[in-house]
C-alpha positions as CSV (number, residue, x, y, z in Angstrom):
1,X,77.7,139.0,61.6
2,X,76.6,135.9,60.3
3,X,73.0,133.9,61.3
4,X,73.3,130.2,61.0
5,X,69.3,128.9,60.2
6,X,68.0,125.5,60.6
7,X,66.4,125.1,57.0
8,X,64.3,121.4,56.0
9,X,66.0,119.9,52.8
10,X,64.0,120.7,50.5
11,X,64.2,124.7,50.7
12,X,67.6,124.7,51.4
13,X,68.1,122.8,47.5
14,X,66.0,125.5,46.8
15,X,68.0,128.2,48.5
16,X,71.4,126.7,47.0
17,X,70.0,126.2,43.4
18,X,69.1,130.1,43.3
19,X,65.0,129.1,43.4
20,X,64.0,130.4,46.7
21,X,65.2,133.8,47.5
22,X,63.1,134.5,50.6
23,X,63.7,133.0,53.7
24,X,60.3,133.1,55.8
25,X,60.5,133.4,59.6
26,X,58.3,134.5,62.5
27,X,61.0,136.0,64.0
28,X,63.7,137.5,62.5
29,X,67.1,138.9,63.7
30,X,67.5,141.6,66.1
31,X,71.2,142.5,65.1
32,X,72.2,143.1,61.7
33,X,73.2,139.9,59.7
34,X,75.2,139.7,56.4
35,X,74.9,136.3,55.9
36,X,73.1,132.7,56.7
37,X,75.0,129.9,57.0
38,X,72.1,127.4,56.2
39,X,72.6,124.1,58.3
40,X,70.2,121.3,57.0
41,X,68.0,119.7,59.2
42,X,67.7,115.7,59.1
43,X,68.3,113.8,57.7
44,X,71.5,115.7,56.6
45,X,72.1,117.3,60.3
46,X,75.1,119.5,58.3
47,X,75.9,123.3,57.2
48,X,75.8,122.6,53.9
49,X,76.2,126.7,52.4
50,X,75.3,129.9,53.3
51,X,73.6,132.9,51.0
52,X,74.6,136.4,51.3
53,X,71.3,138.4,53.3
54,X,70.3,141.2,50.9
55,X,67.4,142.8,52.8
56,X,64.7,141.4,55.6
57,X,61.3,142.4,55.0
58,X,58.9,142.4,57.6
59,X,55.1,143.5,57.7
60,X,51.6,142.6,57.6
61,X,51.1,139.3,56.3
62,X,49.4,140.4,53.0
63,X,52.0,142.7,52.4
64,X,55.2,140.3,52.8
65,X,53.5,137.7,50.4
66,X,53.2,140.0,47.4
67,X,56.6,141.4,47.8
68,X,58.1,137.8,48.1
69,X,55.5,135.0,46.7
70,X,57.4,135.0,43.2
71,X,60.1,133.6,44.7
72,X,60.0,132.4,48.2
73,X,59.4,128.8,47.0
74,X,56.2,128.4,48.6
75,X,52.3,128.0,47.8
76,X,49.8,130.4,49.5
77,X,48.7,127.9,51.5
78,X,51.9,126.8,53.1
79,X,52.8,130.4,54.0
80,X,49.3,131.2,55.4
81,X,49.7,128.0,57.4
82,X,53.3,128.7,58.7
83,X,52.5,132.2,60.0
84,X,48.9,131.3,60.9
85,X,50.0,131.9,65.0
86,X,51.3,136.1,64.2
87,X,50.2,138.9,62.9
88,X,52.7,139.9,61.0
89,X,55.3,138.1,58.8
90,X,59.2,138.4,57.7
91,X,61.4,137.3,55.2
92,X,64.7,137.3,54.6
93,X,66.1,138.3,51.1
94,X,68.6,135.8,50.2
95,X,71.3,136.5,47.2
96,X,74.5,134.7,46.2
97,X,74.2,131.3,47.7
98,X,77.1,128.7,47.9
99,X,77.3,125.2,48.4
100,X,80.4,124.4,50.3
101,X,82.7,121.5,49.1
102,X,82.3,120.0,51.9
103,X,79.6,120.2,54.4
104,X,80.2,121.1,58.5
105,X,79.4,120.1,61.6
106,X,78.0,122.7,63.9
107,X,80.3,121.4,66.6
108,X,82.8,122.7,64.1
109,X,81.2,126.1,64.8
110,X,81.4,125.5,68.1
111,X,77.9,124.7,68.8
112,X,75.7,121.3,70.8
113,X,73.0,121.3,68.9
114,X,71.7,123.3,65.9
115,X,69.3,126.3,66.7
116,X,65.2,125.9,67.1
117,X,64.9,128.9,64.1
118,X,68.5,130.6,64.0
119,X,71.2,131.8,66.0
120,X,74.3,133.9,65.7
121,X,77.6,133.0,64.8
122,X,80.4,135.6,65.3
123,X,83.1,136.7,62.8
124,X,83.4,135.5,59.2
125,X,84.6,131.7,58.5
């Protein structure tokens, strides 16, 4: 199964370049994801790859920021800030990413409008 994530610009370059590895999220996926199509939010608006899902790594907050602060593409201060509202904190382990040719339209996917944090999309494309 395959999680499509809504991802600011700038961290999905990151993600696509093979500089952020990590994927942080407060809430992470309940059923068990392969992949993440990453659709980039405005002002792209587009699904512009996806990254093969390695691991997801949740825990206390301390301990998810030592295991992933080498490469999860941001300071200490933006990820104490972002998960500043929970206890704990998650991370998905990104590997393989790749750009597609030619970027897609969630209503290609068969979607309205993209998800608040992610959502699943069924089957392989």
């Amino acid at each position: 199964m395959k999680a499509l994530l809504s991802i600011h610009p700038r961290f999905s370059e990151a993600i696509l370049s093979g500089l952020k590895r990590y994927e942080y999220r407060r809430r992470v996926p309940l059923r068990h994801i392969t992949h993440v199509l990453i659709y980039e939010t405005s002002p792209t608006s587009m699904v512009v790859g996806e990254a093969r899902v390695a691991d997801i790594l949740s825990g206390s907050k301390e301990r998810v920021w030592q295991a992933t602060k080498e490469a999860g593409f941001l300071s200490h201060e933006e990820f104490s800030r972002y998960f500043s509202s929970t206890e704990d904190a998650s991370a998905i382990a990104l590997c393989d990413p790749v750009r597609y040719g030619r970027p897609i339209s969630i209503q290609e996917l068969g979607l309205t409008r993209p998800p608040q944090s992610f959502c699943y999309i069924g089957g392989d494309r």
